[in-house]
N, C-alpha and C positions, 0 to 999 in steps of 0.2 A: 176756584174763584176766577179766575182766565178766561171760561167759558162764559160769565155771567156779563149780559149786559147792561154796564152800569160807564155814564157817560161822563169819567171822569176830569172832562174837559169844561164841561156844564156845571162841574160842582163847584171847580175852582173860579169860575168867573162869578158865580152866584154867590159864592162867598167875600168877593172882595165889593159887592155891592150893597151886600142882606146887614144889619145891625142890630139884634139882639137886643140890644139896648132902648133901641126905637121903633121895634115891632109892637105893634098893640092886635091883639085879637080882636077879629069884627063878628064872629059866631060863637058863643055858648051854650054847649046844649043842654035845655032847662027841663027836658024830662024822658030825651033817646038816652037809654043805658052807651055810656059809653068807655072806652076803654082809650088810657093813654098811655102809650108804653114805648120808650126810647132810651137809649142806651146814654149811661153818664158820660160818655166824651162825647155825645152829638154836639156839634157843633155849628149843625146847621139849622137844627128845630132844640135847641137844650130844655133840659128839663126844669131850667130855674122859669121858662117862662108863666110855668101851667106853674109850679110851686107857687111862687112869689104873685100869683094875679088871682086873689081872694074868690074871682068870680068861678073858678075851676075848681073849689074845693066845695063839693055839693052833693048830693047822697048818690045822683045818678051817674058820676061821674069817679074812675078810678083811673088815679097817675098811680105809675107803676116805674120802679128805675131798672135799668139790666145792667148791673155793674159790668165795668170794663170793655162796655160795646160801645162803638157808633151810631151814624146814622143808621145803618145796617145789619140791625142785631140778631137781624134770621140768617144772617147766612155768617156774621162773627162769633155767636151767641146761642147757635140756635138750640139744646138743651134749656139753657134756662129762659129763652123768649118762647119755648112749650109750655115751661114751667106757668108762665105769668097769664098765659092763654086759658089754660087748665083751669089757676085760681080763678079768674075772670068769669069763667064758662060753671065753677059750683058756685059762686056765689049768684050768676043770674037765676040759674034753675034751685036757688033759693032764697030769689026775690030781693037779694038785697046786692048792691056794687061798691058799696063804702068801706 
């Protein structure tokens, strides 16, 4: 992890500005297959956003949780962010992401 560059000077001022709470989504995608996947303690993109905003929950679209990752779940997580890639990757070459 040492070697990885990750600006963690940048996270922390981004976090004392960013609110969760009053973030609203300005993009939905209504019919690119997409994939959401972020680890249960992100706390900079959380997973209750895509949960709790009705407009994310739609055929084309797959929220996915990584227990016990961060923002960072490739490189905290990265077994089970294969795992969720994998599911991801059989369900589009079978037509379906829900």
């Amino acid at each position: 992890m040492t070697r990885i560059p990750i600006n963690h000077s940048a996270h922390e001022e981004f976090s004392k500005i960013f609110d969760p709470e009053q973030y609203h989504a300005t993009w939905i995608p209504q019919e690119i297959n997409t994939l959401v996947a972020t680890g249960s303690n992100d706390h900079i993109i959380p997973l209750s956003l895509f949960n709790q905003n009705s407009l994310y929950h739609r055929k084309n679209i797959l929220i996915k949780e990584i227990s016990g990752a961060g923002h960072f779940p490739w490189f905290e997580k990265s077994k089970e962010t294969i795992d969720v890639f994998q599911e991801y990757y059989r369900k589009l070459i079978n037509g379906n992401t829900s």
